[in-house]
N, C-alpha and C positions, 0 to 999 in steps of 0.2 A: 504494500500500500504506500501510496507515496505521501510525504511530509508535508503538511502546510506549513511554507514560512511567514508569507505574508497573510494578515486579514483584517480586513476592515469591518465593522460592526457597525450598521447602524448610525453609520457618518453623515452630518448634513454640512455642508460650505456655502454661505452667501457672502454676496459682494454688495453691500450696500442691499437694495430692496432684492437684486437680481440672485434666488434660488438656484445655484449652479449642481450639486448636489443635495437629494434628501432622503433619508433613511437608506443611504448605500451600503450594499451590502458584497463582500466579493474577497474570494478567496484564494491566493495563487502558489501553487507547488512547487517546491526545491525542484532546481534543475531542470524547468520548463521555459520553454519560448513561447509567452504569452502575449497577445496583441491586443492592445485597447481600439478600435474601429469604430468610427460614427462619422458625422460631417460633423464642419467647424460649430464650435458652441455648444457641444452634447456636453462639455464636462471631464471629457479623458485626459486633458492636458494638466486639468485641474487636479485629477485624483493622482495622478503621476507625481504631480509638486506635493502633496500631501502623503505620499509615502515616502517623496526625496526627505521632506521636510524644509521646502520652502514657502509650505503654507502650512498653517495649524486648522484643526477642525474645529469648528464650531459647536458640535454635538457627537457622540459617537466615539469610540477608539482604534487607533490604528495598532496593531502586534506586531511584532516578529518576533519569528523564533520563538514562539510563547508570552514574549516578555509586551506590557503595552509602549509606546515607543512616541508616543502625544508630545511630549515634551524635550525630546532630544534634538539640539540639532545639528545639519545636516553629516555636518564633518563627525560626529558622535555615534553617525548608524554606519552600519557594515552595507555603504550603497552607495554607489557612484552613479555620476548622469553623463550623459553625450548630448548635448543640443543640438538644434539643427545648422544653427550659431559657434561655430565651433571656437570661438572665445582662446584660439593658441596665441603666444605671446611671441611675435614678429620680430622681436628685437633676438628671441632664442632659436640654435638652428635643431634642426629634430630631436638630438638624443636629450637637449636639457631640454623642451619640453614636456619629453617624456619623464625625464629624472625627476621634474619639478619637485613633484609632491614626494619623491624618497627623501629627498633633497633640505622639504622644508619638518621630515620628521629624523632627520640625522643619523639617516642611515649607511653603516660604512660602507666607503667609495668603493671596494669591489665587490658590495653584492650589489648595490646601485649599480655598476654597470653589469653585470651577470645579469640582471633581471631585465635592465632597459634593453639588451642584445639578445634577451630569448622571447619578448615582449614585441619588439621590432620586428624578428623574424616570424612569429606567428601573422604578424597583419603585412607580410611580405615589404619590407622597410628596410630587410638589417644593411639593405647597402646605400638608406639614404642618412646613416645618421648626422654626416656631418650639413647636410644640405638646411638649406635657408627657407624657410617656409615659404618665404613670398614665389620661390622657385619652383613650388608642388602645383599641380592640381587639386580641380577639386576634390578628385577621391582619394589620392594620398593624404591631403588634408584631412578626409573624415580618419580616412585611417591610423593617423598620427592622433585625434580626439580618443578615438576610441582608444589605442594603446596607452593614453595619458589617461582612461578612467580605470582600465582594468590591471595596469602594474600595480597598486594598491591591494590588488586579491579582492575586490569586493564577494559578499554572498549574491548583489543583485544588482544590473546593470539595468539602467532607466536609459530608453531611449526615446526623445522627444521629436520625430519627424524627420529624423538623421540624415535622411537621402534626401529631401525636398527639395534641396539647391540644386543638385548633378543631374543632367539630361537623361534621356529616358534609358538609353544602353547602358553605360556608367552603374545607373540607377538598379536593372536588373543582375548586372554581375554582380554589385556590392551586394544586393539579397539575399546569395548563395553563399557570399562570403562570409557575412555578418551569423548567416546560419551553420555554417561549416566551425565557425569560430565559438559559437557557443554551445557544438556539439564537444569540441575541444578542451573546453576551459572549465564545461561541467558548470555552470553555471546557472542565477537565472534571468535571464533576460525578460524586460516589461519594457513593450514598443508601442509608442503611438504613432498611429498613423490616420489618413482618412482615403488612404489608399486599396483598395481592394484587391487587386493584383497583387501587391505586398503583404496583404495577409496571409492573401489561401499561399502564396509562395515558401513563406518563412514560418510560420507559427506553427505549435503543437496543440494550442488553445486560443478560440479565438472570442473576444467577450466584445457584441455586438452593443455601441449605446445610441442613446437619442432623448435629448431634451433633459437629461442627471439621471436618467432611470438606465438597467440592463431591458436589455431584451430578450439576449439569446444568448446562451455560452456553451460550444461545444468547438470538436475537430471541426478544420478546414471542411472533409467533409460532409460532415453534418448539417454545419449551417449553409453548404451550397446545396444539398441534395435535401433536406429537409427544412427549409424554414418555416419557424411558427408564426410568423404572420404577414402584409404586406411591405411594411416596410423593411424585413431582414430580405424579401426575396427581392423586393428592387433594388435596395442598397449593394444585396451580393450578385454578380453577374446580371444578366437578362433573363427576362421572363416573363411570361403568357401569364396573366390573372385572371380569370373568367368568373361571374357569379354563379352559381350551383347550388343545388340540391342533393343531398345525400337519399335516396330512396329506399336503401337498408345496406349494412354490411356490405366494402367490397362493389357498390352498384352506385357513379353518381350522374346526375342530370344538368348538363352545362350546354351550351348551343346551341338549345335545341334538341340536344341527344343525348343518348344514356350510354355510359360506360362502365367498364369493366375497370376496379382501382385493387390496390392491397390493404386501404385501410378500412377500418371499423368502429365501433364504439358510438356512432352518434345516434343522434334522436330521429327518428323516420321523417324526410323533407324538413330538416334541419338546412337554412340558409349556407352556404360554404363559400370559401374563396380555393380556386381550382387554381395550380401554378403547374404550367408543364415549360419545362426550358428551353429555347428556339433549337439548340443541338437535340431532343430528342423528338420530334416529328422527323416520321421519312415517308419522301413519295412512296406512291405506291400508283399503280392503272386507277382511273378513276372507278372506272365499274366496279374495284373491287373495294372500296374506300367508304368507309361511314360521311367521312368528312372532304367536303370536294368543294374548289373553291377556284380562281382566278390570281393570277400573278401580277400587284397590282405597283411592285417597286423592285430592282435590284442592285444591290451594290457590292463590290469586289473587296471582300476586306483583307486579301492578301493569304489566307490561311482556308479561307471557306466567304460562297458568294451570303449575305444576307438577304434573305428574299421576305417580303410583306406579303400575303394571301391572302385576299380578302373572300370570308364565307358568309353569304347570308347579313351583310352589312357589318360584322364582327373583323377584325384584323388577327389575322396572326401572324407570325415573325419566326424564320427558319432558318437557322446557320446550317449551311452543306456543302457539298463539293458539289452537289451537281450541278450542274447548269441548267436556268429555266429564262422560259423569251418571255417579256411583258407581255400578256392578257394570252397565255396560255390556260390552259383547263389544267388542275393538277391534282391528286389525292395526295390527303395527307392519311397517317397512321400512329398511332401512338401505345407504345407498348401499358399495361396497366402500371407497374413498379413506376415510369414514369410520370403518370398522375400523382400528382401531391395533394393532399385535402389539407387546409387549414381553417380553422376557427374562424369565423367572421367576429371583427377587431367589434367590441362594445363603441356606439357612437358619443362622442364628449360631448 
């Protein structure tokens, strides 16, 4: 069973009238890569600073390690941050940025450099140490942050939007890296981001927010193949919404027509929201197709064409390889496991 290091209990954080958390509740495991996801303003930057300890909570107590840790701060917790701002000091060239913090807790000169020259070589560096930061890129640059938060040994690496700055490629290698490295160091890593790519890429857990509430917390998988309500299935990838009826176990009524699904449990013509994802419809001959419709958009997105279908005045949206001509006849198909049922959201 795995360790809770971090938990938060029942935390609320306002800023002035503006309720940014209330009643948060959320718990994160040793040696996880866990990803806080929402858009801007849900609050995740906020709980981040509040477990760095550059904000205190209002209500609620934050733990580690068992112990409550409300009052400590930052330099006091076993936690180091990486901004997106990577905050290096220009005037120092790589290896004393790295050394800083050995530096400024008087630690002898050769394990200072022992640690800054195996610290280096993990985020692939050991041959820039003498180099001048203004001389780096952007991603050496993060890379030098990042080895300036974890030569410390932290128990948990806070990462605040890390890659924001670096273009999209850059952006994607560092993902792999930043994950390769925390498979390495045994650690646990807490990343925000409002990137979605970024999550399902790098994370073990990933804790869905919006508006200072959770949503959803599970695997990558999870939250892309099951989401429990509209706004996890928009926010994560693309996706079909349709309104429905559930008709009994396994049987729901969305478009017009009834399908064949794998879930169960609800109330007979129980309202539903129906999510099937553009990658799982597949043509099929129309004769042989429940669902038959017209090709009424296409666009090339380089990996697979997106095509828009319009049935019966409804839209639907189709990631494939195959290729269709605008205002073709086309069948669509959709396997049951594909059908997702979810709960239709209570109205405010």
């Amino acid at each position: 069973m795995k360790k809770r290091l971090i938990v938060l209990n029942h935390v609320k954080k306002s800023f002035g009238d503006l309720t940014v958390l209330d009643d948060f509740n959320l718990y994160i495991n040793e040696n996880e890569f866990i990803t806080l996801l929402g858009p801007s303003g849900c609050g995740k930057t906020t709980c981040l600073r509040l477990i760095g300890g550059f904000e205190s909570p209002d209500e609620g107590t934050i733990e580690f390690d068992g112990k409550v840790i409300n009052d400590l701060e930052p330099n006091e917790r076993e936690i180091n941050t990486c901004f997106q701002k990577y905050a290096l000091f220009p005037h120092l060239n790589v290896y004393n940025n790295v050394a800083f913090g050995l530096k400024i807790k008087k630690v002898p000169k050769a394990e200072i450099e022992e640690r800054v020259m195996q610290t280096l070589k993990l985020v692939k560096l050991e041959d820039y140490a003498s180099r001048s930061i203004s001389t780096l890129s952007g991603g050496q640059q993060q890379r030098v942050a990042i080895a300036r938060a974890i030569i410390n040994r932290p128990k948990v690496l806070l990462l605040d939007e890390p890659l924001g700055a670096l273009d999209l490629k850059l952006r994607q290698e560092m993902q792999y890296e930043l994950k390769e490295m925390q498979r390495q160091l045994g650690i646990t890593f807490v990343y925000v981001t409002h990137d979605q790519e970024e999550a399902l890429t790098m994370s073990d857990v990933i804790v869905i927010m919006n508006e200072g509430k959770i949503l959803q917390i599970g695997s990558p998988e999870d939250i892309y193949n099951e989401p429990k309500n509209r706004f996890v299935a928009n926010f994560i990838g693309e996706s079909n919404i349709f309104e429905g009826k559930m008709i009994d176990d396994y049987w729901v009524h969305f478009c017009g027509r009834d399908f064949k699904c794998v879930d169960k449990g609800f109330e007979e013509f129980e309202e539903v929201d129906v999510v099937i994802r553009p990658e799982d419809f597949d043509f099929v001959p129309p004769s042989k197709a429940k669902i038959v419709g017209r090709v009424d958009s296409l666009i090339f997105r380089g990996v697979h064409y997106e095509i828009n279908v319009i049935v019966d005045g409804h839209e639907y949206t189709i990631h494939t390889t195959k290729y269709r001509e605008i205002g073709d006849k086309v069948g669509l198909a959709v396997e049951p496991a594909n059908i997702h049922i979810m709960k239709k959201e209570a109205s405010k």
